[in-house]
N, C-alpha and C positions, 0 to 999 in steps of 0.2 A: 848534695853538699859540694861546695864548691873549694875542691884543694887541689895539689899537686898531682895525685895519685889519677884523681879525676882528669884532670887537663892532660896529662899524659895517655890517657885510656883515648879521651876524646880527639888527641892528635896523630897518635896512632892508627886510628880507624880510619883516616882519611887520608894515609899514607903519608903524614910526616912526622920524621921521628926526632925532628928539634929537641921539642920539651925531653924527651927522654934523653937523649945526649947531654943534653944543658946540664951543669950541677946541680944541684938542691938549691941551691941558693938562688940562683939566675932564675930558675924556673918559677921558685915564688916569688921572687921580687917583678918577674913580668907579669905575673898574674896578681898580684899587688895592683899594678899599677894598670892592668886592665879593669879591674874591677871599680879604678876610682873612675875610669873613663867610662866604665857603664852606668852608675851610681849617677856622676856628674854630671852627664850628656842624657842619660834617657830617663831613668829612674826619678830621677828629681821634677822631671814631667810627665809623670803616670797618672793617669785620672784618678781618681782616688778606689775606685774600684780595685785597682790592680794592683795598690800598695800591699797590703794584708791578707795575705801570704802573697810574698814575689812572683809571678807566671817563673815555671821552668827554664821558658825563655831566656831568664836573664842568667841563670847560668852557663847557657850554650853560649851566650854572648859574650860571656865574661871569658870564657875559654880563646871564643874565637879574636876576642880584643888581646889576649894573653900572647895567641902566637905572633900577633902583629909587633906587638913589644919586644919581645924573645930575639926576635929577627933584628927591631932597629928601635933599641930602647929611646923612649922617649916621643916617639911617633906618632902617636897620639896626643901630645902636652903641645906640641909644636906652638908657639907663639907667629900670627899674622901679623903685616901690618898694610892698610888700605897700599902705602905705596909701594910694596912687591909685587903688588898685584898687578901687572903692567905688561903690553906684547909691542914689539917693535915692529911696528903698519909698516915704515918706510926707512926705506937707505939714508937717501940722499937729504941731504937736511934730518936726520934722524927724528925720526918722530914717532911718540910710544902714545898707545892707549888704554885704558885704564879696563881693567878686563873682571876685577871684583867688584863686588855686595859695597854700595856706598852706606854708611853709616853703620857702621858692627864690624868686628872682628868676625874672623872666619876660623871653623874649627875643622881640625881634617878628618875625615868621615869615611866609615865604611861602610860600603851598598850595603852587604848580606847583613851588618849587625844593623842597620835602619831599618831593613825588611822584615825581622825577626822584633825589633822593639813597637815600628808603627801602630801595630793593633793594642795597643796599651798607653800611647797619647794622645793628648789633646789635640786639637785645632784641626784637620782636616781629615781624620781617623772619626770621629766623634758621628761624623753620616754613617761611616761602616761598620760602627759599632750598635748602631740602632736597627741597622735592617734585619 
């Protein structure tokens, strides 16, 4: 079950004691708003398999989305736009090139919780779920 008590237990163990410092409040509203980044980003693409009952995974995930919140609320929500996305090639005459995903917004992602959700979506999981 996925609450405070838990995420604290779960950040602990890994030696960080954020969520337990945090208030009450802070700690579930980061894990609030983990949970919609897991809900939103991976869960909403579960084969249907993995919908009914949730894997466990999605609570370690929803922790591990929690501390990233805790640390820099919001972090997760962050809004792109194609033209941030941009590195400065050259001085002289300044000249930038375009360094993101053409056509889509870009959503900020984290390795371990893609790692832990892949085997439970579609599109390129779908081989290594058959072997």
């Amino acid at each position: 079950m996925i609450d405070v008590d838990g995420f604290r237990a779960y950040a602990l163990a890994r030696g960080n004691n954020a969520p337990t410092e945090a208030t009450d409040e802070a700690a579930q509203a980061s894990l609030v708003r983990g949970g919609d980044y897991v809900r939103d980003q991976y869960v909403a693409n579960f084969l249907p398999a993995f919908v009914v009952p949730l894997p466990d995974a999605v609570e370690v995930a929803t922790y591990e989305a929690a501390i990233i919140e805790l640390a820099s609320p919001g972090a997760l929500s962050k809004t792109y736009t194609e033209g941030a996305d941009k590195a400065l090639v050259a001085v002289e005459g300044i000249k930038w090139e375009f360094t993101g995903r053409k056509g889509g917004s870009q959503v900020p992602k984290s390795t371990k919780i893609d790692a832990m959700m892949r085997p439970y979506m579609g599109g390129a999981t779908k081989t290594l779920l058959r072997s």
